[in-house]
MDTraj code that builds the backbone (N, CA, C; nanometers):
import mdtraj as md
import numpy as np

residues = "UNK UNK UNK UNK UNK UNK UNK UNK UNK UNK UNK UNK UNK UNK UNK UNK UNK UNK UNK UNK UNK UNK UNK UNK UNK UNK UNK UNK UNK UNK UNK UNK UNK UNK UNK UNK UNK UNK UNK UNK UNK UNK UNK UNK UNK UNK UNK UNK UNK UNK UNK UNK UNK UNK UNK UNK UNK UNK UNK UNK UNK UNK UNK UNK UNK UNK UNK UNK UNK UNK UNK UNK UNK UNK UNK UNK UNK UNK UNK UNK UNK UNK UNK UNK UNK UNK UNK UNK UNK UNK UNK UNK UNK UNK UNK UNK UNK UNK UNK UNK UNK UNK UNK UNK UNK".split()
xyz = np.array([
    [-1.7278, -1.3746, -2.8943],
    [-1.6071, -1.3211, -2.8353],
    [-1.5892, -1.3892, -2.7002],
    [-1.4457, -1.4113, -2.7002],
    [-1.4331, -1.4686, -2.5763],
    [-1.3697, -1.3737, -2.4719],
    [-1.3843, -1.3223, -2.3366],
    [-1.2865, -1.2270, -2.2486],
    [-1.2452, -1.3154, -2.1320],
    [-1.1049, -1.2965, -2.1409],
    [-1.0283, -1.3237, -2.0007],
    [-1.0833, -1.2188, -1.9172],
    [-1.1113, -1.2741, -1.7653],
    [-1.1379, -1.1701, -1.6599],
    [-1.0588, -1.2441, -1.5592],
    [-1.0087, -1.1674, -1.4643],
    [-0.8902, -1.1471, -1.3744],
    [-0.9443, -1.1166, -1.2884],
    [-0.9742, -1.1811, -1.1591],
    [-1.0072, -1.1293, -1.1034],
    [-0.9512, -1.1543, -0.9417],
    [-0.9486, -1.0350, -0.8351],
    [-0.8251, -1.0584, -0.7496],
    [-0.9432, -1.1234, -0.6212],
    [-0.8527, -1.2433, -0.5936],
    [-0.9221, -1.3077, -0.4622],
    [-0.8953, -1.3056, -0.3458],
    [-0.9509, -1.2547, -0.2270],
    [-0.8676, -1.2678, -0.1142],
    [-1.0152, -1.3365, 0.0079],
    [-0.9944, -1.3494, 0.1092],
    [-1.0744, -1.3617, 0.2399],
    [-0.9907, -1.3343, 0.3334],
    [-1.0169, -1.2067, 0.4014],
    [-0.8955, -1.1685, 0.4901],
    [-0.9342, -1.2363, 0.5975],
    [-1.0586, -1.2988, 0.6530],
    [-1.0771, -1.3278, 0.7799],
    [-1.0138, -1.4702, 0.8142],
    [-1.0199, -1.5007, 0.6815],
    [-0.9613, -1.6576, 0.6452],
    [-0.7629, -1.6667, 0.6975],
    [-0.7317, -1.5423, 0.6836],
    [-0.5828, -1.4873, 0.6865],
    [-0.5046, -1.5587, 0.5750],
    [-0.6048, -1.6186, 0.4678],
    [-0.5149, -1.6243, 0.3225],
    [-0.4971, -1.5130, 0.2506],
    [-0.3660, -1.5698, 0.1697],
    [-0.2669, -1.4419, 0.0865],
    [-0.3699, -1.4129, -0.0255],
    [-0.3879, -1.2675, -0.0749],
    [-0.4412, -1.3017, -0.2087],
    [-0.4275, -1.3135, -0.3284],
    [-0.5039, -1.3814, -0.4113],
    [-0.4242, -1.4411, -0.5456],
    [-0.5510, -1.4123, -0.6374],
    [-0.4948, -1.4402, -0.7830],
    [-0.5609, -1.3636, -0.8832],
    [-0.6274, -1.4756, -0.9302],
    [-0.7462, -1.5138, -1.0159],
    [-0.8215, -1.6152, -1.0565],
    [-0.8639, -1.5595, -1.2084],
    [-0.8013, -1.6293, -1.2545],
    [-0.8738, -1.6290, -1.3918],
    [-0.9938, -1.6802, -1.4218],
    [-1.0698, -1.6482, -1.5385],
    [-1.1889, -1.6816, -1.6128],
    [-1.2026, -1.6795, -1.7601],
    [-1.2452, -1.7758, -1.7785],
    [-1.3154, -1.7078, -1.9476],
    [-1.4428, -1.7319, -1.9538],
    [-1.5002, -1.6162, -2.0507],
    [-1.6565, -1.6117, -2.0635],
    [-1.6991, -1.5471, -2.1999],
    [-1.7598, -1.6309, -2.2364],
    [-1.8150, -1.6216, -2.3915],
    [-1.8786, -1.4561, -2.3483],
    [-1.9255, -1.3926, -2.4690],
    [-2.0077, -1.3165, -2.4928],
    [-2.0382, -1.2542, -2.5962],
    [-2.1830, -1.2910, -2.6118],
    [-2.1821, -1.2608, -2.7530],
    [-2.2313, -1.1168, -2.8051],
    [-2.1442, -1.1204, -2.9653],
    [-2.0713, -1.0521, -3.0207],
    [-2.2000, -0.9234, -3.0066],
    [-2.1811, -0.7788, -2.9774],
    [-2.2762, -0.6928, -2.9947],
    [-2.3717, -0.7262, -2.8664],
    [-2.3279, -0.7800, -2.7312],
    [-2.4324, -0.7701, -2.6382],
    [-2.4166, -0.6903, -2.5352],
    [-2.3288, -0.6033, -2.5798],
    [-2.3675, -0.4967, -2.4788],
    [-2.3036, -0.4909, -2.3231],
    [-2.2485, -0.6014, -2.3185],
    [-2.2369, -0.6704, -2.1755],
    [-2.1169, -0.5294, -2.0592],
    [-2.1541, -0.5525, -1.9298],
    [-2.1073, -0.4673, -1.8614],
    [-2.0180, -0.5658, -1.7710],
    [-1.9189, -0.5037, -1.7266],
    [-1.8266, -0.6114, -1.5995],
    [-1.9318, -0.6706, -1.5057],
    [-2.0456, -0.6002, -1.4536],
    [-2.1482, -0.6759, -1.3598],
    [-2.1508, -0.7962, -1.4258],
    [-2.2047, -0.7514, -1.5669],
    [-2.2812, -0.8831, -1.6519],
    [-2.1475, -0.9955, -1.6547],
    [-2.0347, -1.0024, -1.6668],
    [-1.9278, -1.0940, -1.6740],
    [-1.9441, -1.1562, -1.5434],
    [-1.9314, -1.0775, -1.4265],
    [-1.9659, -1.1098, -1.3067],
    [-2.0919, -1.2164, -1.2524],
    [-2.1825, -1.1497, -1.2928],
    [-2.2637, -1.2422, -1.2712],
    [-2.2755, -1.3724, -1.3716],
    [-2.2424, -1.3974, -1.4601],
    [-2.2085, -1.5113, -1.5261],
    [-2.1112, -1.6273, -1.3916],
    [-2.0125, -1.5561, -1.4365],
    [-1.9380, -1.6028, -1.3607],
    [-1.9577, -1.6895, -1.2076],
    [-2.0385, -1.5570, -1.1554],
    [-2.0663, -1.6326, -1.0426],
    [-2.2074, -1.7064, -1.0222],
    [-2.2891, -1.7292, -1.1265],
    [-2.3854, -1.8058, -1.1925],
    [-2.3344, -1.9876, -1.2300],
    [-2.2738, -1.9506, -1.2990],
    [-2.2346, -2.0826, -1.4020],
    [-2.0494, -2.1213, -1.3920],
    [-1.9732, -2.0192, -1.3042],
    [-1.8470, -2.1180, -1.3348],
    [-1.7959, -2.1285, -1.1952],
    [-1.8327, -2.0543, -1.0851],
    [-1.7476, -2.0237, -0.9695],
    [-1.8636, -1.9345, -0.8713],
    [-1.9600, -2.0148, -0.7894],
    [-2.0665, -1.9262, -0.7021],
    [-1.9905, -1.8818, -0.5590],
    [-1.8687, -1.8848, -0.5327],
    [-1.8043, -1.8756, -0.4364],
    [-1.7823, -1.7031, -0.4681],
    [-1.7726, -1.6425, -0.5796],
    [-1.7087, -1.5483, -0.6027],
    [-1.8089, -1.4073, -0.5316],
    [-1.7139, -1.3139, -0.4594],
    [-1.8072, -1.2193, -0.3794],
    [-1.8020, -1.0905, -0.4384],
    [-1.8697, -1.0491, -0.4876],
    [-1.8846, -0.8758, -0.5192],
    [-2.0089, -0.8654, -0.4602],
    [-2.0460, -0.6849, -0.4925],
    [-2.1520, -0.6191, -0.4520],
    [-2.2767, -0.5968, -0.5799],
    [-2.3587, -0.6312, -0.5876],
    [-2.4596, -0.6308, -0.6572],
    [-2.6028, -0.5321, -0.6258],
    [-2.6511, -0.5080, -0.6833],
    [-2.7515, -0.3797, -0.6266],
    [-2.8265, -0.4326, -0.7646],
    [-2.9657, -0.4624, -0.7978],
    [-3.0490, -0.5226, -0.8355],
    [-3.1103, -0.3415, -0.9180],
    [-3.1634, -0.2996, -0.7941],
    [-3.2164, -0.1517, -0.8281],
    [-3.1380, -0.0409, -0.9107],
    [-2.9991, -0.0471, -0.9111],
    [-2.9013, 0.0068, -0.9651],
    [-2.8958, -0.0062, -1.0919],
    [-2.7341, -0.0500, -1.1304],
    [-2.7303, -0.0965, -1.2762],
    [-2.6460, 0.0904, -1.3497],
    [-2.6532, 0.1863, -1.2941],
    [-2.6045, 0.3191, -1.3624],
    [-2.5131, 0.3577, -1.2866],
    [-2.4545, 0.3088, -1.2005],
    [-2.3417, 0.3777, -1.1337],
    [-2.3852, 0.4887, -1.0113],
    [-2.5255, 0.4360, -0.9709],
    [-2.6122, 0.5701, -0.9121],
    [-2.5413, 0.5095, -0.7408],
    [-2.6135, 0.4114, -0.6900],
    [-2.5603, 0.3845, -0.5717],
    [-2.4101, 0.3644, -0.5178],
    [-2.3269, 0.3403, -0.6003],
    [-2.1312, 0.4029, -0.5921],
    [-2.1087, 0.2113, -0.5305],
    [-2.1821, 0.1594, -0.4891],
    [-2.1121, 0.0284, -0.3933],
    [-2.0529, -0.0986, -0.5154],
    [-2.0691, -0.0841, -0.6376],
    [-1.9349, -0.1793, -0.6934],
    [-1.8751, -0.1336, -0.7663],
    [-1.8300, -0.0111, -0.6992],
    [-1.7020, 0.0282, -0.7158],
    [-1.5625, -0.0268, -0.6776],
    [-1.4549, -0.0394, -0.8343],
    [-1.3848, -0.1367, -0.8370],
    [-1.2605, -0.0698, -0.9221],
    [-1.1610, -0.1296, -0.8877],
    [-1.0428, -0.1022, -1.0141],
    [-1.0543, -0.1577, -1.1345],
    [-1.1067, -0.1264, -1.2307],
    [-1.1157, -0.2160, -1.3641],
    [-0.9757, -0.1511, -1.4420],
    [-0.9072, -0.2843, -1.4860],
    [-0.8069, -0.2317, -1.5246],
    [-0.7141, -0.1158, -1.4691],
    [-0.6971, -0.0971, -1.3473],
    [-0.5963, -0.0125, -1.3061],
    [-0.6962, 0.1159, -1.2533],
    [-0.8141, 0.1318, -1.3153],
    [-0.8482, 0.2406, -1.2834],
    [-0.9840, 0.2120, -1.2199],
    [-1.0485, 0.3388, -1.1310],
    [-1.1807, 0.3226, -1.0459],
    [-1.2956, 0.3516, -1.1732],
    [-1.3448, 0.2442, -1.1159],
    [-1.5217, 0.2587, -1.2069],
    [-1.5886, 0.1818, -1.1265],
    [-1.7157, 0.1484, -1.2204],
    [-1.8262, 0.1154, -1.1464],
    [-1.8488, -0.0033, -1.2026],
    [-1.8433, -0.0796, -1.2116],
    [-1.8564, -0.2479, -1.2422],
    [-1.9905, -0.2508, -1.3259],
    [-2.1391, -0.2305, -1.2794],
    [-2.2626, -0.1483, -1.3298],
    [-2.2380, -0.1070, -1.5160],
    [-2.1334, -0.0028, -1.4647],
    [-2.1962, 0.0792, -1.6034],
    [-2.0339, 0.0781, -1.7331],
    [-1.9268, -0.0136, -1.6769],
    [-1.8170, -0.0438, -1.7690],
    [-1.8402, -0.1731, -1.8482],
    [-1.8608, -0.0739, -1.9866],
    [-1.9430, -0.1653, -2.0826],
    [-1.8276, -0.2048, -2.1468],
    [-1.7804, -0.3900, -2.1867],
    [-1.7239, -0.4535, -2.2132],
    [-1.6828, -0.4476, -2.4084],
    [-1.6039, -0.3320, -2.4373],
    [-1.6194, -0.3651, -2.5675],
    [-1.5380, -0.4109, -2.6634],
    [-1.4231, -0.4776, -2.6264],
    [-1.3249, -0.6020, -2.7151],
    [-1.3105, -0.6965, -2.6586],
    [-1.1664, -0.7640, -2.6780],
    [-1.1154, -0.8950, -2.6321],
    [-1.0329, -0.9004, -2.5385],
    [-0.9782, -0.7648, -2.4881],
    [-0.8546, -0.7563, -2.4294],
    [-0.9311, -0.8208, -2.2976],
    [-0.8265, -0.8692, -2.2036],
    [-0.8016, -0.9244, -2.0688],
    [-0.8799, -0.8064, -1.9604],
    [-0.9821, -0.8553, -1.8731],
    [-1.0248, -0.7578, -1.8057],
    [-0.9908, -0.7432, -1.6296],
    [-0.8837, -0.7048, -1.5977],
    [-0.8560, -0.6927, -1.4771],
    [-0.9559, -0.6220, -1.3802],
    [-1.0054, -0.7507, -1.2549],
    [-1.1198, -0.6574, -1.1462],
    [-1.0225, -0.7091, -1.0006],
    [-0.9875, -0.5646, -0.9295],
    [-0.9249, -0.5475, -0.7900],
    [-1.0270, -0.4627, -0.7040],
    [-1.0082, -0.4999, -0.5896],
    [-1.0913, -0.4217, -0.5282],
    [-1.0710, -0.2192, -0.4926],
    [-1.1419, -0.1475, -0.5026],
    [-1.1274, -0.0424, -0.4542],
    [-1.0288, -0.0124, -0.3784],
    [-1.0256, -0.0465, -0.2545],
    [-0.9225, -0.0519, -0.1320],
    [-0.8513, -0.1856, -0.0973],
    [-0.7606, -0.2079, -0.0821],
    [-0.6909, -0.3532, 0.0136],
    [-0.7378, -0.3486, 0.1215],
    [-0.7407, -0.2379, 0.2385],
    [-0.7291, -0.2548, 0.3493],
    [-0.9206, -0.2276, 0.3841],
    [-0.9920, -0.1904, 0.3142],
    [-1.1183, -0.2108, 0.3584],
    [-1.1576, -0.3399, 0.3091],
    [-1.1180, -0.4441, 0.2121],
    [-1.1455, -0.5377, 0.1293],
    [-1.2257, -0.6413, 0.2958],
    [-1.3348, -0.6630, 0.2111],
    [-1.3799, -0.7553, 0.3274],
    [-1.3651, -0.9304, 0.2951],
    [-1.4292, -0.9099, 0.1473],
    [-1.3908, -1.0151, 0.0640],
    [-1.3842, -1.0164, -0.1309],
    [-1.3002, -1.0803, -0.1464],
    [-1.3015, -1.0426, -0.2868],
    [-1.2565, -0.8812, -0.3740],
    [-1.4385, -0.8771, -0.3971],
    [-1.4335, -0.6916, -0.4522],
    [-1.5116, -0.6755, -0.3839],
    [-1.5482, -0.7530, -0.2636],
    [-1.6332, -0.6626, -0.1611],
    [-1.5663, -0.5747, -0.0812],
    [-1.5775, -0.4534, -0.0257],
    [-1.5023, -0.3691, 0.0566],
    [-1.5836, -0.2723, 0.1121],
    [-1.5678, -0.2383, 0.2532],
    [-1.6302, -0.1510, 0.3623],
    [-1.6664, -0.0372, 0.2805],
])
top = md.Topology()
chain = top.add_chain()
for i, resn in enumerate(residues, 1):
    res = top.add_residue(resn, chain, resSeq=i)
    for name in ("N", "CA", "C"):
        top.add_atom(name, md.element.get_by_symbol(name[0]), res)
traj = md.Trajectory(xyz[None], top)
C-alpha cells in the first residue's frame, strides 16, 4: 500500500509563509503502521529536514507532546494507526504556538 501524507510546513522564525508538502510512503500491507511510523520514515529516508516531536519512551499517547491534527481532528501521532489508502493530512495542534513544522509550545 502506498499513503499520501500531507504534511503542513512552516518555520516561523524563518518568517516564511506556510505550505503543505507532500509524500508518499510504501507500507506494507498488514503492518500495523502508526502516523509516527510514516513520520519517521519520512524523516529517515525522504526529507531529514522534517520537525515533529518524538518521545522514544512513549509510543501510547501517554506523554500528550505529538499531539497533532490528523485529518482535521486532534490525536496523537503515537497511537493513530494507519489503516487504508486514503490521503493522510498532519497540521499542527496550534498555529500560533507552532514553533516548527508539528512542533508546537
Amino acid at each position: 500500500m502506498n499513503i499520501e501524507v500531507q504534511i503542513a510546513r512552516s518555520r516561523p522564525e524563518d518568517g516564511g509563509a506556510a505550505y503543505r508538502q507532500v509524500y508518499h510512503v510504501p507500507v506494507p500491507d498488514g503492518a500495523g503502521w502508526t502516523a509516527m511510523d510514516l513520520l519517521d520514515y519520512i524523516q529517515r529516508r525522504l526529507d531529514g529536514s522534517l520537525g515533529y516531536f518524538r518521545h522514544s519512551a512513549c509510543g501510547r499517547g501517554l506523554c500528550r507532546r505529538c499531539a497533532a491534527r490528523i485529518n482535521g481532528n486532534v490525536g496523537y501521532l503515537c497511537a493513530h494507526i494507519v489503516e487504508d489508502e486514503r490521503p493522510l493530512v498532519l497540521e499542527p495542534i496550534s498555529e500560533s504556538r507552532r514553533i516548527r513544522d508539528l512542533v508546537c509550545r
